[in-house]
C-alpha positions as CSV (number, residue, x, y, z in Angstrom):
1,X,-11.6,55.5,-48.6
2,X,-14.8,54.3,-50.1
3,X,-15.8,50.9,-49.8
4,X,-19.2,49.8,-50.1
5,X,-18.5,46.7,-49.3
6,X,-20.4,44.8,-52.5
7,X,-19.0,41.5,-54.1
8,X,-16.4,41.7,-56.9
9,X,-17.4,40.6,-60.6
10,X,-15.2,40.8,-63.9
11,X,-16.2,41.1,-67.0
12,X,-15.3,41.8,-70.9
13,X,-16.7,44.1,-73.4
14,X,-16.3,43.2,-77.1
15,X,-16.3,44.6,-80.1
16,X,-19.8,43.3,-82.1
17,X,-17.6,43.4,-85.3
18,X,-19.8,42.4,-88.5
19,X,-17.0,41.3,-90.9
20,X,-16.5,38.1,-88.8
21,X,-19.7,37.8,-86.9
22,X,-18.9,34.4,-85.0
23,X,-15.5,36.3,-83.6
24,X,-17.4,38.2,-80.8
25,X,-19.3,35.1,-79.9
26,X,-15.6,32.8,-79.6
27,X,-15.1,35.7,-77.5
28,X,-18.3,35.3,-75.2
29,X,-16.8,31.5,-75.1
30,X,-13.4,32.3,-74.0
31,X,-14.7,34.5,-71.3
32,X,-16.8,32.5,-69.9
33,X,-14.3,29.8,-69.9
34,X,-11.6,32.1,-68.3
35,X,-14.5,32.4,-65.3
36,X,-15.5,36.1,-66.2
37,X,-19.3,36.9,-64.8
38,X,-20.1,38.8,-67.3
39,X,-20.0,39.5,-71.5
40,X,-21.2,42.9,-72.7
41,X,-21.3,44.5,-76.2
42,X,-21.4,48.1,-76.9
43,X,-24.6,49.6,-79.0
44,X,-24.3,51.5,-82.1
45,X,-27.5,50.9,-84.6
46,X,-25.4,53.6,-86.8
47,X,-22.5,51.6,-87.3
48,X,-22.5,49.5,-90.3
49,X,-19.3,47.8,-88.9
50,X,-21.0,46.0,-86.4
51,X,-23.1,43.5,-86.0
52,X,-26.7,44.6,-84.3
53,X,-26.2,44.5,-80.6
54,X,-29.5,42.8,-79.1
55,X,-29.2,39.9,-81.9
56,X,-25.8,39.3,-80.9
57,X,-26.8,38.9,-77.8
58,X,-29.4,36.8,-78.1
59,X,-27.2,34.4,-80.3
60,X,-24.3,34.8,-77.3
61,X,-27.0,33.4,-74.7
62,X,-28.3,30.7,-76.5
63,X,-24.7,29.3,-77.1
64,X,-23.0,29.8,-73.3
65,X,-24.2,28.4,-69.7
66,X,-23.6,30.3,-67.4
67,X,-22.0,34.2,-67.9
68,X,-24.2,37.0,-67.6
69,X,-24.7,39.4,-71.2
70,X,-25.2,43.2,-70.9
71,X,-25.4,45.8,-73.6
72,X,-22.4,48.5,-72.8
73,X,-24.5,50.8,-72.9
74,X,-27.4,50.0,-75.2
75,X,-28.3,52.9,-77.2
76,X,-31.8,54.6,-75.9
77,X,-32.8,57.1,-78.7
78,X,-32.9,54.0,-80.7
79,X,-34.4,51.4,-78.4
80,X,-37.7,52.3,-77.1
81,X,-38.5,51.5,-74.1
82,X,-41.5,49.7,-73.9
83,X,-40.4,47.2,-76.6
84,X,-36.8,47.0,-74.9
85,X,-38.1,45.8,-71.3
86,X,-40.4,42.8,-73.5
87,X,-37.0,41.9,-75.1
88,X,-35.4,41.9,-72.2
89,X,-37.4,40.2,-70.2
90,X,-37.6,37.9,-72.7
91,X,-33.6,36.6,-73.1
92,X,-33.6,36.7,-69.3
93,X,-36.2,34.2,-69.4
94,X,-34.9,31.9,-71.6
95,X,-31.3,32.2,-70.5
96,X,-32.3,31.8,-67.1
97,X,-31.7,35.2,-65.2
98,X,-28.8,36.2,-66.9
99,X,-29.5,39.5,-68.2
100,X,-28.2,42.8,-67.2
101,X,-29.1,46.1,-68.8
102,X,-26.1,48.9,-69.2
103,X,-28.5,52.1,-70.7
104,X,-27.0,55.2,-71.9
105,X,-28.8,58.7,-72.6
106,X,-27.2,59.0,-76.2
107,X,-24.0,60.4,-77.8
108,X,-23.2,60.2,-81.8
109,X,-26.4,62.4,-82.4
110,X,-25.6,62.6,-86.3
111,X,-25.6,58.7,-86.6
112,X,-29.0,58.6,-84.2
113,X,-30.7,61.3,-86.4
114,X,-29.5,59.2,-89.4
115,X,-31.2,56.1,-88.3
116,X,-34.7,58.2,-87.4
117,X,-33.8,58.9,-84.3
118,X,-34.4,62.3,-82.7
119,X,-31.9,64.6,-81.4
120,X,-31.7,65.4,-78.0
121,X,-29.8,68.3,-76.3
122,X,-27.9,67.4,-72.9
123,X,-30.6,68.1,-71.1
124,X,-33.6,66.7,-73.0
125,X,-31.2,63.4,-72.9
126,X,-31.0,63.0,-69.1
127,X,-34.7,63.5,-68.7
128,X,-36.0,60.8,-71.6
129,X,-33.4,58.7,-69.7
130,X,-35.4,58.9,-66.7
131,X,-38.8,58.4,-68.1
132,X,-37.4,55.2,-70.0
133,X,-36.1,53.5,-66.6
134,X,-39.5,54.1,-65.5
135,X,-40.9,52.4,-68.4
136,X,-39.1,49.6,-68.8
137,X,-39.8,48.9,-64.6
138,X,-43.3,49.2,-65.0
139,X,-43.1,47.1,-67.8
140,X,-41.5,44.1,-65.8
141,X,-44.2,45.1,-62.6
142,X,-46.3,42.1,-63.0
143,X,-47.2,42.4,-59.8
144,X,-48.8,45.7,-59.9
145,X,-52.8,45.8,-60.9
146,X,-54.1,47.2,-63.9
147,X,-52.3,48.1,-67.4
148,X,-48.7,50.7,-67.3
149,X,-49.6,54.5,-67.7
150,X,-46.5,56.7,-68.4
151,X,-47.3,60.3,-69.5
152,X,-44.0,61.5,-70.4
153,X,-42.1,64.5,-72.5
154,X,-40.0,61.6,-74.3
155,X,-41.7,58.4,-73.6
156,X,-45.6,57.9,-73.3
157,X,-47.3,54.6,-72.6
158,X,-51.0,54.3,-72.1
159,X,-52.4,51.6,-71.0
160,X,-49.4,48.2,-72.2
161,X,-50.4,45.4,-70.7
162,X,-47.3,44.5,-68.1
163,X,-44.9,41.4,-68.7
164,X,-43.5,39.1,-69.0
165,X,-41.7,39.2,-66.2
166,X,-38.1,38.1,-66.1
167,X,-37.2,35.3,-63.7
168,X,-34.8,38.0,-61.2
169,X,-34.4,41.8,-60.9
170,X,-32.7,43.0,-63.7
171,X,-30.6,45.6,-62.7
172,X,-30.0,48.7,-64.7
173,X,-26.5,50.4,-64.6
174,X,-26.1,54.1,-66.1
175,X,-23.1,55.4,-68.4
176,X,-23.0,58.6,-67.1
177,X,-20.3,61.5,-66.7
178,X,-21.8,65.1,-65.4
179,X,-23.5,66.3,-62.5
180,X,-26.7,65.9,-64.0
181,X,-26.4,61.9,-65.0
182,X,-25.0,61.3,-62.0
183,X,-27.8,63.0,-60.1
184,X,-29.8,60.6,-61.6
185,X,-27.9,57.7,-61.3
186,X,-27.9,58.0,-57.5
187,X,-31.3,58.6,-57.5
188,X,-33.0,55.8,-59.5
189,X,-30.0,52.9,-60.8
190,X,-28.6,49.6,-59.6
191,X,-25.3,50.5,-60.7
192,X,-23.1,53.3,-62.1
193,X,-20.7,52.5,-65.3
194,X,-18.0,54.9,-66.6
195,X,-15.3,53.9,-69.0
196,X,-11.6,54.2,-67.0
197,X,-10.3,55.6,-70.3
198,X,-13.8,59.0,-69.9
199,X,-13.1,60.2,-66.6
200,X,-10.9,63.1,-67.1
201,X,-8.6,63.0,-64.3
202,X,-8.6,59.1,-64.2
203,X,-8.7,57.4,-61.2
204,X,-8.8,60.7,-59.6
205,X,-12.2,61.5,-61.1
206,X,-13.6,58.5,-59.6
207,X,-14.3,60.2,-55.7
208,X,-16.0,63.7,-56.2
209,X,-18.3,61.5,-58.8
210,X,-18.8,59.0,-55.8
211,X,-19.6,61.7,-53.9
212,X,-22.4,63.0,-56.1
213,X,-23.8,59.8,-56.7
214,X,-23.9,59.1,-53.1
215,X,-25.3,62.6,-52.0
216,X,-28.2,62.7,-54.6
217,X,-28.8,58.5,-53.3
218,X,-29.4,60.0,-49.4
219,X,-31.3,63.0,-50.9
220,X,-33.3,60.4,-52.7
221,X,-34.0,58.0,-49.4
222,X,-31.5,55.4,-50.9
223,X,-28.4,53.9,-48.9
224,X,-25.1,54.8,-51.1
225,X,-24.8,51.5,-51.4
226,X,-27.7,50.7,-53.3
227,X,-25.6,51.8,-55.8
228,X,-22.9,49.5,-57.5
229,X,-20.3,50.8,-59.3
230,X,-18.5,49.3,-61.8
231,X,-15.7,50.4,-64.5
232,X,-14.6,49.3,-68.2
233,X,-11.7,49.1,-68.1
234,X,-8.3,48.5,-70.8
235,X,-4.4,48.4,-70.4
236,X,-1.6,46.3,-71.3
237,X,-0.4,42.9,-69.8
238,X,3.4,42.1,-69.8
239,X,5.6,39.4,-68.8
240,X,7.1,41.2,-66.0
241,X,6.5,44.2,-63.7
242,X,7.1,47.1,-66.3
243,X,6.5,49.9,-63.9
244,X,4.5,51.3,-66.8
245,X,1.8,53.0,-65.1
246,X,-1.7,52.2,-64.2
247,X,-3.0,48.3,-65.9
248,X,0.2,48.4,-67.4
249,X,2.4,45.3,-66.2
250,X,2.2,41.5,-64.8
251,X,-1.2,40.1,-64.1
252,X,-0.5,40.5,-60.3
253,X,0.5,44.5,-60.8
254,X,-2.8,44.2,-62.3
255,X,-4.4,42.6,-59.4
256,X,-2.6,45.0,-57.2
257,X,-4.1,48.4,-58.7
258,X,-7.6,47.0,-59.4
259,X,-7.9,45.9,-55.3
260,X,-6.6,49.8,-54.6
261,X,-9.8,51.0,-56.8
262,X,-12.0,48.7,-55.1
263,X,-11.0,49.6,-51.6
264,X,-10.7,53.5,-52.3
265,X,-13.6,54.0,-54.7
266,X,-15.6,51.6,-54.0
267,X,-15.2,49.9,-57.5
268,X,-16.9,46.1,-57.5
269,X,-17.5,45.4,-61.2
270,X,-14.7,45.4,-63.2
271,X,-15.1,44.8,-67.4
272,X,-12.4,45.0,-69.7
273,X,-12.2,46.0,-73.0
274,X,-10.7,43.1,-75.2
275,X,-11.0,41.1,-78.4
276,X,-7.9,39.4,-77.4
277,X,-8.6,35.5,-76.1
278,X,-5.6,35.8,-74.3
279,X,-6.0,39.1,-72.1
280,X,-9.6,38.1,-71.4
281,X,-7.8,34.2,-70.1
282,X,-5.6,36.5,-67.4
283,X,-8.1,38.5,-66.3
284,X,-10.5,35.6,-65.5
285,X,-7.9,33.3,-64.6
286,X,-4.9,35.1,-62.8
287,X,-6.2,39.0,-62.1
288,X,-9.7,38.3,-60.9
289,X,-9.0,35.8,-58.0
290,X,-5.7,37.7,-56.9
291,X,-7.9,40.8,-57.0
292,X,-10.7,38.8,-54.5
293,X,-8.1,37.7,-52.8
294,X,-6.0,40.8,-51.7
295,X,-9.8,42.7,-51.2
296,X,-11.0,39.5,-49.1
297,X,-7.4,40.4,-46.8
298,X,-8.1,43.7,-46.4
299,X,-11.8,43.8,-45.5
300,X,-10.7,41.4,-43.0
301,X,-8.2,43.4,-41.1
């Protein structure tokens, strides 16, 4: 069992569809009705289906209160760093601190290399992934004298001018897979974000890749958990206990495998992937307190 003891969140990841661009922001309004902590969008630039992701964003901020907005996972070979960590800085200002960055080191290399991006191997990816996180924290390191100086393979900054400065540490949570990504995850992130639907044993996967996130964290000089991990997550709600399999079933079989994921693996942060008003409504409203709940009894014991 692996629990690092960190506070649960829920969360929904949207489509940013194009052909009816005020249906992913009803959905930013539903969730944060329903309670949910957090809205996030994925990030394809390539996709003409979809609306831009960092605009949409900005739009979804100005129009709720409270819920946090994250990119899931914002596209890097397309977003350069320096200019990312103004923006970002930026919403969180005017939205008030509610800005989370999800970065990824790139997939869909054809549609990057179509938009001017340039094509990375495996390798090459991890590393400008590195250098950016680096960038875009010195870039927010108001308090540190004298311009930012990065001298990187992949990302090079000489001499920016740091700020603005967003109004609370913005964490930064890696998509990430293989050894190599999460290596680097345990080394430098906030927080750690698969997809459920990715890991290729399931559930399963979710301890030996603890366990290398946690071993390159201590090899670093970081406790484990400095380290969040969260998961997106999708499934099916029914009307009954269908005995279906896993997130497959009544909001409280729901509830019931979610807690079992944050008590063995550690899972706090859990986002699911919806564009239906009423799934995100029982996962704010029914699954996420029952899931806090039966967490809250078991911590306790």
């Amino acid at each position: 069992m692996t629990d690092y003891g960190h506070p649960l969140w829920f969360g929904s990841f949207i489509t940013p569809v194009a052909d009816r661009p005020q249906r992913p922001v009803e959905l930013a309004l539903t969730s944060e009705r329903a309670g949910l902590d957090l809205v996030s969008f994925q990030d394809h630039p390539y996709q003409s289906g979809f609306q831009d992701t960092w605009t949409l964003m900005s739009y979804v901020a100005a129009r709720t209160e409270r819920i946090r907005i994250s990119g899931n996972v914002l596209n890097l070979p397309l977003r350069p760093p320096a200019v990312l960590a103004r923006a970002v800085a930026s919403l969180d200002r005017l939205s008030g601190g509610r800005v989370e960055v999800g970065l990824g080191a790139g997939a869909f290399w054809d549609g990057i290399v179509a938009m001017g991006g340039r094509r990375l191997e495996p390798g090459q990816a991890v590393q400008a992934l590195e250098e950016a996180v680096g960038v875009l924290r010195g870039m927010w390191a108001t308090d540190e004298t004298g311009p930012l100086r990065v001298r990187g393979e992949f990302y090079t900054v000489t001499g920016a001018k740091r700020g603005p400065a967003p109004v609370h540490r913005i964490p930064i949570h890696i998509g990430a897979y293989k050894p190599r990504m999460l290596g680097l995850t345990g080394r430098i992130a906030d927080g750690w974000l698969p997809s459920l639907g990715f890991l290729p044993d399931g559930p399963a996967s979710l301890a030996a890749m603890n366990e290398r996130i946690d071993e390159a964290a201590s090899a670093a000089g970081r406790e484990p958990a400095a380290v969040s991990r969260l998961l997106n997550l999708s499934g099916r709600f029914t009307s009954g206990s269908s005995g279906g399999g896993l997130l497959e079933g009544s909001p409280d079989d729901w509830a019931e495998q979610l807690a079992d994921l944050a008590l063995q693996y550690g899972i706090s942060g859990f986002i699911l992937a919806s564009d239906a008003p009423g799934d995100l409504e029982l996962f704010g409203q029914e699954v996420a307190p029952r899931v806090r709940e039966l967490v809250q009894s078991e911590r306790g014991a």
